[in-house]
N, C-alpha and C positions, 0 to 999 in steps of 0.2 A: 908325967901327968898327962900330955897331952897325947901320949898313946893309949892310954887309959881311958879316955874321951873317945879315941877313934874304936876305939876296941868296945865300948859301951854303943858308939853311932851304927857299930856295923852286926852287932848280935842285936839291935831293934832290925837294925833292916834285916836281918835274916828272918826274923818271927812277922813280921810288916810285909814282906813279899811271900812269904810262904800261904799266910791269912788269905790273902789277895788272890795266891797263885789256889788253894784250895776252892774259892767261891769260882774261882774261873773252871776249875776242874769240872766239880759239879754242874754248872751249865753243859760244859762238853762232851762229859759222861754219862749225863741222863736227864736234867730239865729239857735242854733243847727236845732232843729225843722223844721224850713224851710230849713235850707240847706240840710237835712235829705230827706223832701220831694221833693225835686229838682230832674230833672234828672242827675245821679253819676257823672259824667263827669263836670256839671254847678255845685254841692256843693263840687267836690272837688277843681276844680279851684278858685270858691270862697274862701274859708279856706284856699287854697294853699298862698293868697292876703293876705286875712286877716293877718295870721301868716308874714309874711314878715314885712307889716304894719306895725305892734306891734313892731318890732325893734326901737329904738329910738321917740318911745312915749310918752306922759305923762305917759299914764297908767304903760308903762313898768318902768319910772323912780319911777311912788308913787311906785309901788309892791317892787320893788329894796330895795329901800330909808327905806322903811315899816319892809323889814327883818332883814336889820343894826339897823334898831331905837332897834328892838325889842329885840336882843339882847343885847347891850348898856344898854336900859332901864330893862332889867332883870335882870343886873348884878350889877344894882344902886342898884336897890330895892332891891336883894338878901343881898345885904352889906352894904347897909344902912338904909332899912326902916324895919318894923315890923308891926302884926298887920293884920287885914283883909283887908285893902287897900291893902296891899305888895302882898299877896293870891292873888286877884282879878288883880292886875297888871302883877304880873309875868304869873298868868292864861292866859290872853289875848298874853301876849311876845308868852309864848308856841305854844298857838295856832293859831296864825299868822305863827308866824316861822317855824312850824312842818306842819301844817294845809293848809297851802294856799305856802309858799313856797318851802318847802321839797315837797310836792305832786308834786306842779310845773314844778320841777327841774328832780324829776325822772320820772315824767308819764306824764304830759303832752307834755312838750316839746321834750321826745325822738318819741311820737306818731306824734308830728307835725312835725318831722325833717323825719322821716320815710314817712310819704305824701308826703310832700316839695320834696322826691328826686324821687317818682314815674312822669310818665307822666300822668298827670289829665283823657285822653280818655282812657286808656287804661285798659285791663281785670283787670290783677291783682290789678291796681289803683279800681277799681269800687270792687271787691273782700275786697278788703281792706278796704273799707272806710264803708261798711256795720258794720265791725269790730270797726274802728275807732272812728263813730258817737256814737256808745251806749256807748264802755269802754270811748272813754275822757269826754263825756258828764255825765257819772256816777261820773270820777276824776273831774270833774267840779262843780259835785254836793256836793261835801266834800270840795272844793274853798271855794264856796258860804256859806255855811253854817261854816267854820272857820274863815273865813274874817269877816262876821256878829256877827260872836259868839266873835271874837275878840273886835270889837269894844263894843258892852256889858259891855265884864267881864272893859275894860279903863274906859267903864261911868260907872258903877258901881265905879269901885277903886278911881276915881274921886271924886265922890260923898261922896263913905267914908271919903275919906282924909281930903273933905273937910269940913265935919260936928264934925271930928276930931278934 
């Protein structure tokens, strides 16, 4: 039963980090991009939206939700399971929780909080957000690629488990 558990915790985190890792995509693939090409003043007031938006969201609850699971479910597997599933599990914890949320928490959101209190027309607003577009869109791009690579290492550990 209790692989049954694990194997229902790690096919959510697969669909939970994929959700996560597509919104990050889309930033990296083409919102940044266009609001990049915008005139400074119309992509930062956009982003200024945007970022607001995102407060009580779905998105903002799966990323939430995603970083609890994953360590909860790091500390099952660390003390309860063995074995390359366990590897491939706690791999995917780390790099959700270190990868997409730790980045989150110190470089994305102090960069959006730093926009959010400029006024969108203004120099030093347009000054900054030349800055801003490439370094968060670069933190974006370490999102993207931990969130996806998270989901992975779940369907992988999944997979083992279950051929176990």
């Amino acid at each position: 039963m209790t692989s049954q558990l694990i194997l229902i915790a790690c096919a959510t985190a697969v669909i939970t980090c994929g959700l996560v890792a597509g919104v990050f995509l889309a930033f990296s693939d083409f919102v940044m991009k266009s609001l990049h090409a915008a005139r400074p003043a119309s992509g930062i007031e956009s982003m200024q939206l945007i970022n607001r938006k995102v407060y009580g969201s779905i998105f903002l609850a799966l990323l939430i939700a995603m970083a609890v699971a994953s360590v909860c479910l790091a500390a099952y597997t660390f003390l309860r399971m063995s074995g390359p599933e366990a590897v491939w599990i706690i791999a995917g914890c780390a790099l959700y929780a270190i990868g997409v949320f730790v980045v989150t928490v110190v470089f994305n959101v102090p960069m959006n909080q730093r926009l959010d209190a400029m006024n969108h027309a203004s120099e030093e607003a347009a000054s900054y957000w030349a800055i801003y577009a490439r370094s968060w869109t670069s933190w974006n791009h370490v999102r993207t690629l931990a969130s996806a690579g998270a989901a992975t290492c779940f369907l992988i550990g999944s997979l083992t488990l279950n051929a176990g």
